[in-house]
N, C-alpha and C positions, 0 to 999 in steps of 0.2 A: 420753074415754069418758063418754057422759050416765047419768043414773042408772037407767034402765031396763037399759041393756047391763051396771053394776054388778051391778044383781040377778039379774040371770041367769048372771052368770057363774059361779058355785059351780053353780047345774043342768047348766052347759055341760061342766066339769070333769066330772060324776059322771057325764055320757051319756057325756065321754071315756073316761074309764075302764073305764065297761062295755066298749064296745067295743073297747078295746083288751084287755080280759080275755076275750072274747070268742071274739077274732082272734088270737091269740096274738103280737099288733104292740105296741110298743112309740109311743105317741102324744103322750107328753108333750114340751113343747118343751124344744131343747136352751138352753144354761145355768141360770139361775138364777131367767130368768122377770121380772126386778124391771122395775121402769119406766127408759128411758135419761133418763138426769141431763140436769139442765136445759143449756139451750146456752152457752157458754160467749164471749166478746167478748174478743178477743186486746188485751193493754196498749198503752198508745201512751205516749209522752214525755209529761210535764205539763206540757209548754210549745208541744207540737203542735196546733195551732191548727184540732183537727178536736172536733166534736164526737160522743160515742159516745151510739151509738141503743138497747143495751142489749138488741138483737137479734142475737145470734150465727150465723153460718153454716156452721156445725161441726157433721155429721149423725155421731151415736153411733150405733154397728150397737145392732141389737133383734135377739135371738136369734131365727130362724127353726128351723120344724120339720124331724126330722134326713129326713123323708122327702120327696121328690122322685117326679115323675112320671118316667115313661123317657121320652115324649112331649113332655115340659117342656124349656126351656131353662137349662144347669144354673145361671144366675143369676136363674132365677124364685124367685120364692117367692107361696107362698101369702097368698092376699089378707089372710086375716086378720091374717095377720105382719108384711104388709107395716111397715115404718116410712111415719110420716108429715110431712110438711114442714108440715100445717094447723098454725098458731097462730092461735087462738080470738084476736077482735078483742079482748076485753075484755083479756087477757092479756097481749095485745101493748100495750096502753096502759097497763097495772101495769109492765111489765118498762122502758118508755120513759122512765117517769115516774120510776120509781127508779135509771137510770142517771146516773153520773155525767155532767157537760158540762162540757168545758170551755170559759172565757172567751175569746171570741175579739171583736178589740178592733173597732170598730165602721169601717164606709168612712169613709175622711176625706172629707169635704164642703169642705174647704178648704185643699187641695193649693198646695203650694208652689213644686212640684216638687225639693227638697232634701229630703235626710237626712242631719243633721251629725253625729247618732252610728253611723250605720251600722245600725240595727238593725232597718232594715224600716219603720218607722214615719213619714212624713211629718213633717217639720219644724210645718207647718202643725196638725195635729191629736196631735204626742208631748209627753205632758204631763212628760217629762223630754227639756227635745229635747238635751240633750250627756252626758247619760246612758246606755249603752245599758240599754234597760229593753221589752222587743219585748212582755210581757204588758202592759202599763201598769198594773201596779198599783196602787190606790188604796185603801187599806185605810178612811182616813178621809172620802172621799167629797169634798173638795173642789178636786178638777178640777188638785191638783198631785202627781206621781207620786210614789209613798213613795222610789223610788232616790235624791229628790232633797231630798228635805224635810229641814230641820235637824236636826243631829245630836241625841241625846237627847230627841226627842221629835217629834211631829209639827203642835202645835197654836201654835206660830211663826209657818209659813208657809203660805200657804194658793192661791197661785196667781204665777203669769208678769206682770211688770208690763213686760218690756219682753226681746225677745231678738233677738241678732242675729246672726246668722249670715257678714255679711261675703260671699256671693257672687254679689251682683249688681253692675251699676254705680252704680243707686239707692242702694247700702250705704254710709255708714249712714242720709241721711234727713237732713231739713232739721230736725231738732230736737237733732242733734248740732252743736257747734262746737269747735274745736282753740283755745287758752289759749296753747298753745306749741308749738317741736320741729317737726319733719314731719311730716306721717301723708298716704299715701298706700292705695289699693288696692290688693292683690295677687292670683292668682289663690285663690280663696276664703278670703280674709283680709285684713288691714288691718295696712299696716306703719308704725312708729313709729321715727325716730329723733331722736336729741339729745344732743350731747355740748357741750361737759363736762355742762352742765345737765338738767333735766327737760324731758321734754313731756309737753302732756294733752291729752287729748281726752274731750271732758265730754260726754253726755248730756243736755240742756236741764230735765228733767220733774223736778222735786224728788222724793226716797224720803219714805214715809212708815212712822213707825216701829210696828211692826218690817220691818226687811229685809235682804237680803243680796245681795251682788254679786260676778259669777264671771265671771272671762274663765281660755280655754285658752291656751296661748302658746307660743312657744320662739323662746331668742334667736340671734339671726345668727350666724356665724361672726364673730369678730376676730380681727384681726393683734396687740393688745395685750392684755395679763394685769391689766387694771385693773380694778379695780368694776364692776359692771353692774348695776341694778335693775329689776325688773320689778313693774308696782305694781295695783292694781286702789284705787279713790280713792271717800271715803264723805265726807260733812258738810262739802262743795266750797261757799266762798263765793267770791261774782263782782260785778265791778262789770258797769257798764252799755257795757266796752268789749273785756268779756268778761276781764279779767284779776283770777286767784286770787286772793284776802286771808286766806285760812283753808281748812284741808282735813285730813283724816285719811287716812293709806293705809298701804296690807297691803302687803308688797313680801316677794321671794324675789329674793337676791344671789345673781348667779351664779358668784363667783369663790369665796367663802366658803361657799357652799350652805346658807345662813341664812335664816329667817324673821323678819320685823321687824314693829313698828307703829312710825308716823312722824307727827309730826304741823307744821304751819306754823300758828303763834297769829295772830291777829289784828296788826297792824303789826311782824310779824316776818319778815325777811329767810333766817333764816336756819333748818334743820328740828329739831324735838327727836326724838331716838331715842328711842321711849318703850318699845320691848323688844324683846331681840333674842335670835333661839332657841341653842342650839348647831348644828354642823352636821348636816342633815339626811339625807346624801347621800354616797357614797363619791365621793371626787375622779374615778372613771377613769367613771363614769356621764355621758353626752352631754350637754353643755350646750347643746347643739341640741335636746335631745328633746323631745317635747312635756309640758309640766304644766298641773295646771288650779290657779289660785291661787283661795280665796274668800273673802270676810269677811260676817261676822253681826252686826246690832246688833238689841237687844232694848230697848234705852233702858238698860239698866243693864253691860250686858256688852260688849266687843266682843270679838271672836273672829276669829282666821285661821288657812285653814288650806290645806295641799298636798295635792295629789293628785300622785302621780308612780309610776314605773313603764312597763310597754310596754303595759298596759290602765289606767292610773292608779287603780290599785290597793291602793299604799302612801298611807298617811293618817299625816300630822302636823299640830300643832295649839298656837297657844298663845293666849294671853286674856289681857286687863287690864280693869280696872276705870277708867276715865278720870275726869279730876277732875270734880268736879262741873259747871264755870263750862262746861266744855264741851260737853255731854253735851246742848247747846242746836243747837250746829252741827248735830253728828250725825244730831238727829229731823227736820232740816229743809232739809238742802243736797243737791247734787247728788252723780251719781255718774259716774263711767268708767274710763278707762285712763291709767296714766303710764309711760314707757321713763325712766329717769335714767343719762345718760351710755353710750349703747350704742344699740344697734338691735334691734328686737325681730319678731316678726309674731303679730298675735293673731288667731285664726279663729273666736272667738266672744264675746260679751259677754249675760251675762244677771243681768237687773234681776227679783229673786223680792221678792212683797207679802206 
């Protein structure tokens, strides 16, 4: 209503009136008269990947007047009662602007064509790619998804220095080489075995500290009840024929359903157990199932820890402080995968900066 049809509307009212005291008719509209309430924009999920335009489509009846022409049709109404669908531009761009939006995550530009967590997001542009994380949240702006950034805090890690996904033939790439064991392709994963002893298979590119390194896994079936470790491997030294001399690694037993850190010194043969958890795990739980094992170093801390469950969902965790003399390896060696005494398959490996 502009402000001229305001003014006039109290004279419009009192010509009613006359007239209807006049005619002995009854003119006033039926109900209450007031203005119908603003429109209203039905909820959606907060993870529904639409965005709301704050314009509703929801027409409120406007009381019309109780009289009717006999000539009319009985769903006419008089023009002035008519309701109206006009939304004034300026209004419609108040109501748009103060709707909420939701974030919806931007076309990946560099498709992979894989999704290793399932959750809609291209391997290629999921800034959590073995996470599932479909909004990609990034609370701290640096291009690594909050589902995935270190525990207790976020200003650790800061991005992807290296992920693999394991399902091409290409996988994993000429800057990987095997130290020991077998390790072949599988379909979408990388199988590893070695008995009695270890194999590895190392990632070439030295970590720098700080970082963390996470493979998924689960081990083979076997016919024996012996030991089995499954390891993910930080502050890897190597000679020049590609054989260990020194290394740190996070490992989860599967006979024991333990969490460990392990380390090989320098001219040593043989591994120090440097800590080992209780068990983590009811015995009748799959040792086939898939877990994600991961470890963190900060230059002061190292840390491991499990993901397990049917969405790896249960979280364990333990930490030491390592001696000083070696804490040199750590900020400077390599990282990847070890199987000890068993067969394993892992379907992903990622190197976070």
């Amino acid at each position: 209503m502009d402000a001229v049809t305001r003014r006039l509307a109290p004279l419009a009212a009192l010509v009613a009136l006359g007239l209807a005291a006049a005619c002995g008719h009854d003119w006033s509209p039926g109900g209450d008269g007031s203005d119908a309430p603003a429109d209203v924009v039905d909820s959606v999920e907060d993870d529904a990947p639409v965005a709301e335009d704050g314009l509703g489509d929801e027409a409120t009846d406007v009381p019309r007047d109780e009289y009717v022409s006999e000539d009319a049709p009985v769903d006419s109404v008089e023009p002035e009662d008519a309701p109206s669908d006009v939304v004034e531009p300026d209004d419609a761009a108040d109501d748009a602007s103060d709707a909420d939006v939701t974030d919806v995550p931007p076309v990946c530009t560099t498709p992979t064509g894989h999704d290793e967590d399932g959750d809609g997001i291209d391997d290629g542009c999921d800034n959590c790619p073995t996470y599932v994380n479909a909004g990609q949240d990034d609370e701290d702006g640096d291009t690594l998804g909050d589902a995935c950034e270190a525990p207790g805090g976020s200003s650790m890690l800061s991005g992807l220095a290296r992920f693999e996904a394991f399902w091409t033939d290409a996988s994993p790439g000429d800057d990987w080489f095997s130290s020991s064991g077998t390790w072949s392709r599988v379909e979408d994963g990388m199988s590893g075995y070695s008995t009695p002893s270890g194999g590895n298979l190392l990632f070439g590119v030295p970590a720098e500290t700080p970082y963390s390194v996470e493979a998924q896994f689960r081990f083979r079936p076997l016919a024996s009840t012996t030991q089995s470790w499954s390891c993910v491997l930080l502050g890897a030294q190597v000679d020049t024929a590609h054989a260990m001399s020194s290394f740190w690694s996070c490992c989860f037993e599967r006979q024991d359903r333990t969490l460990s850190i392990w380390r090989l010194r320098e001219g040593s043969t043989s591994l120090d157990s440097m800590l080992v958890s209780t068990p983590l795990e009811d015995a009748a739980y799959p040792a086939e199932a898939w877990r994600r094992l991961r470890a963190y170093w900060d230059g002061m801390q190292l840390r491991c820890t499990l993901d397990t469950g049917s969405a790896l969902e249960e979280f364990s965790a333990i930490e030491l402080v390592p001696p000083g003399a070696s804490r040199t390896n750590l900020d400077r060696g390599l990282t990847g995968l070890r199987v000890y005494n068993g067969e394993l398959e892992f379907r992903s490996f990622v190197l976070y900066r």
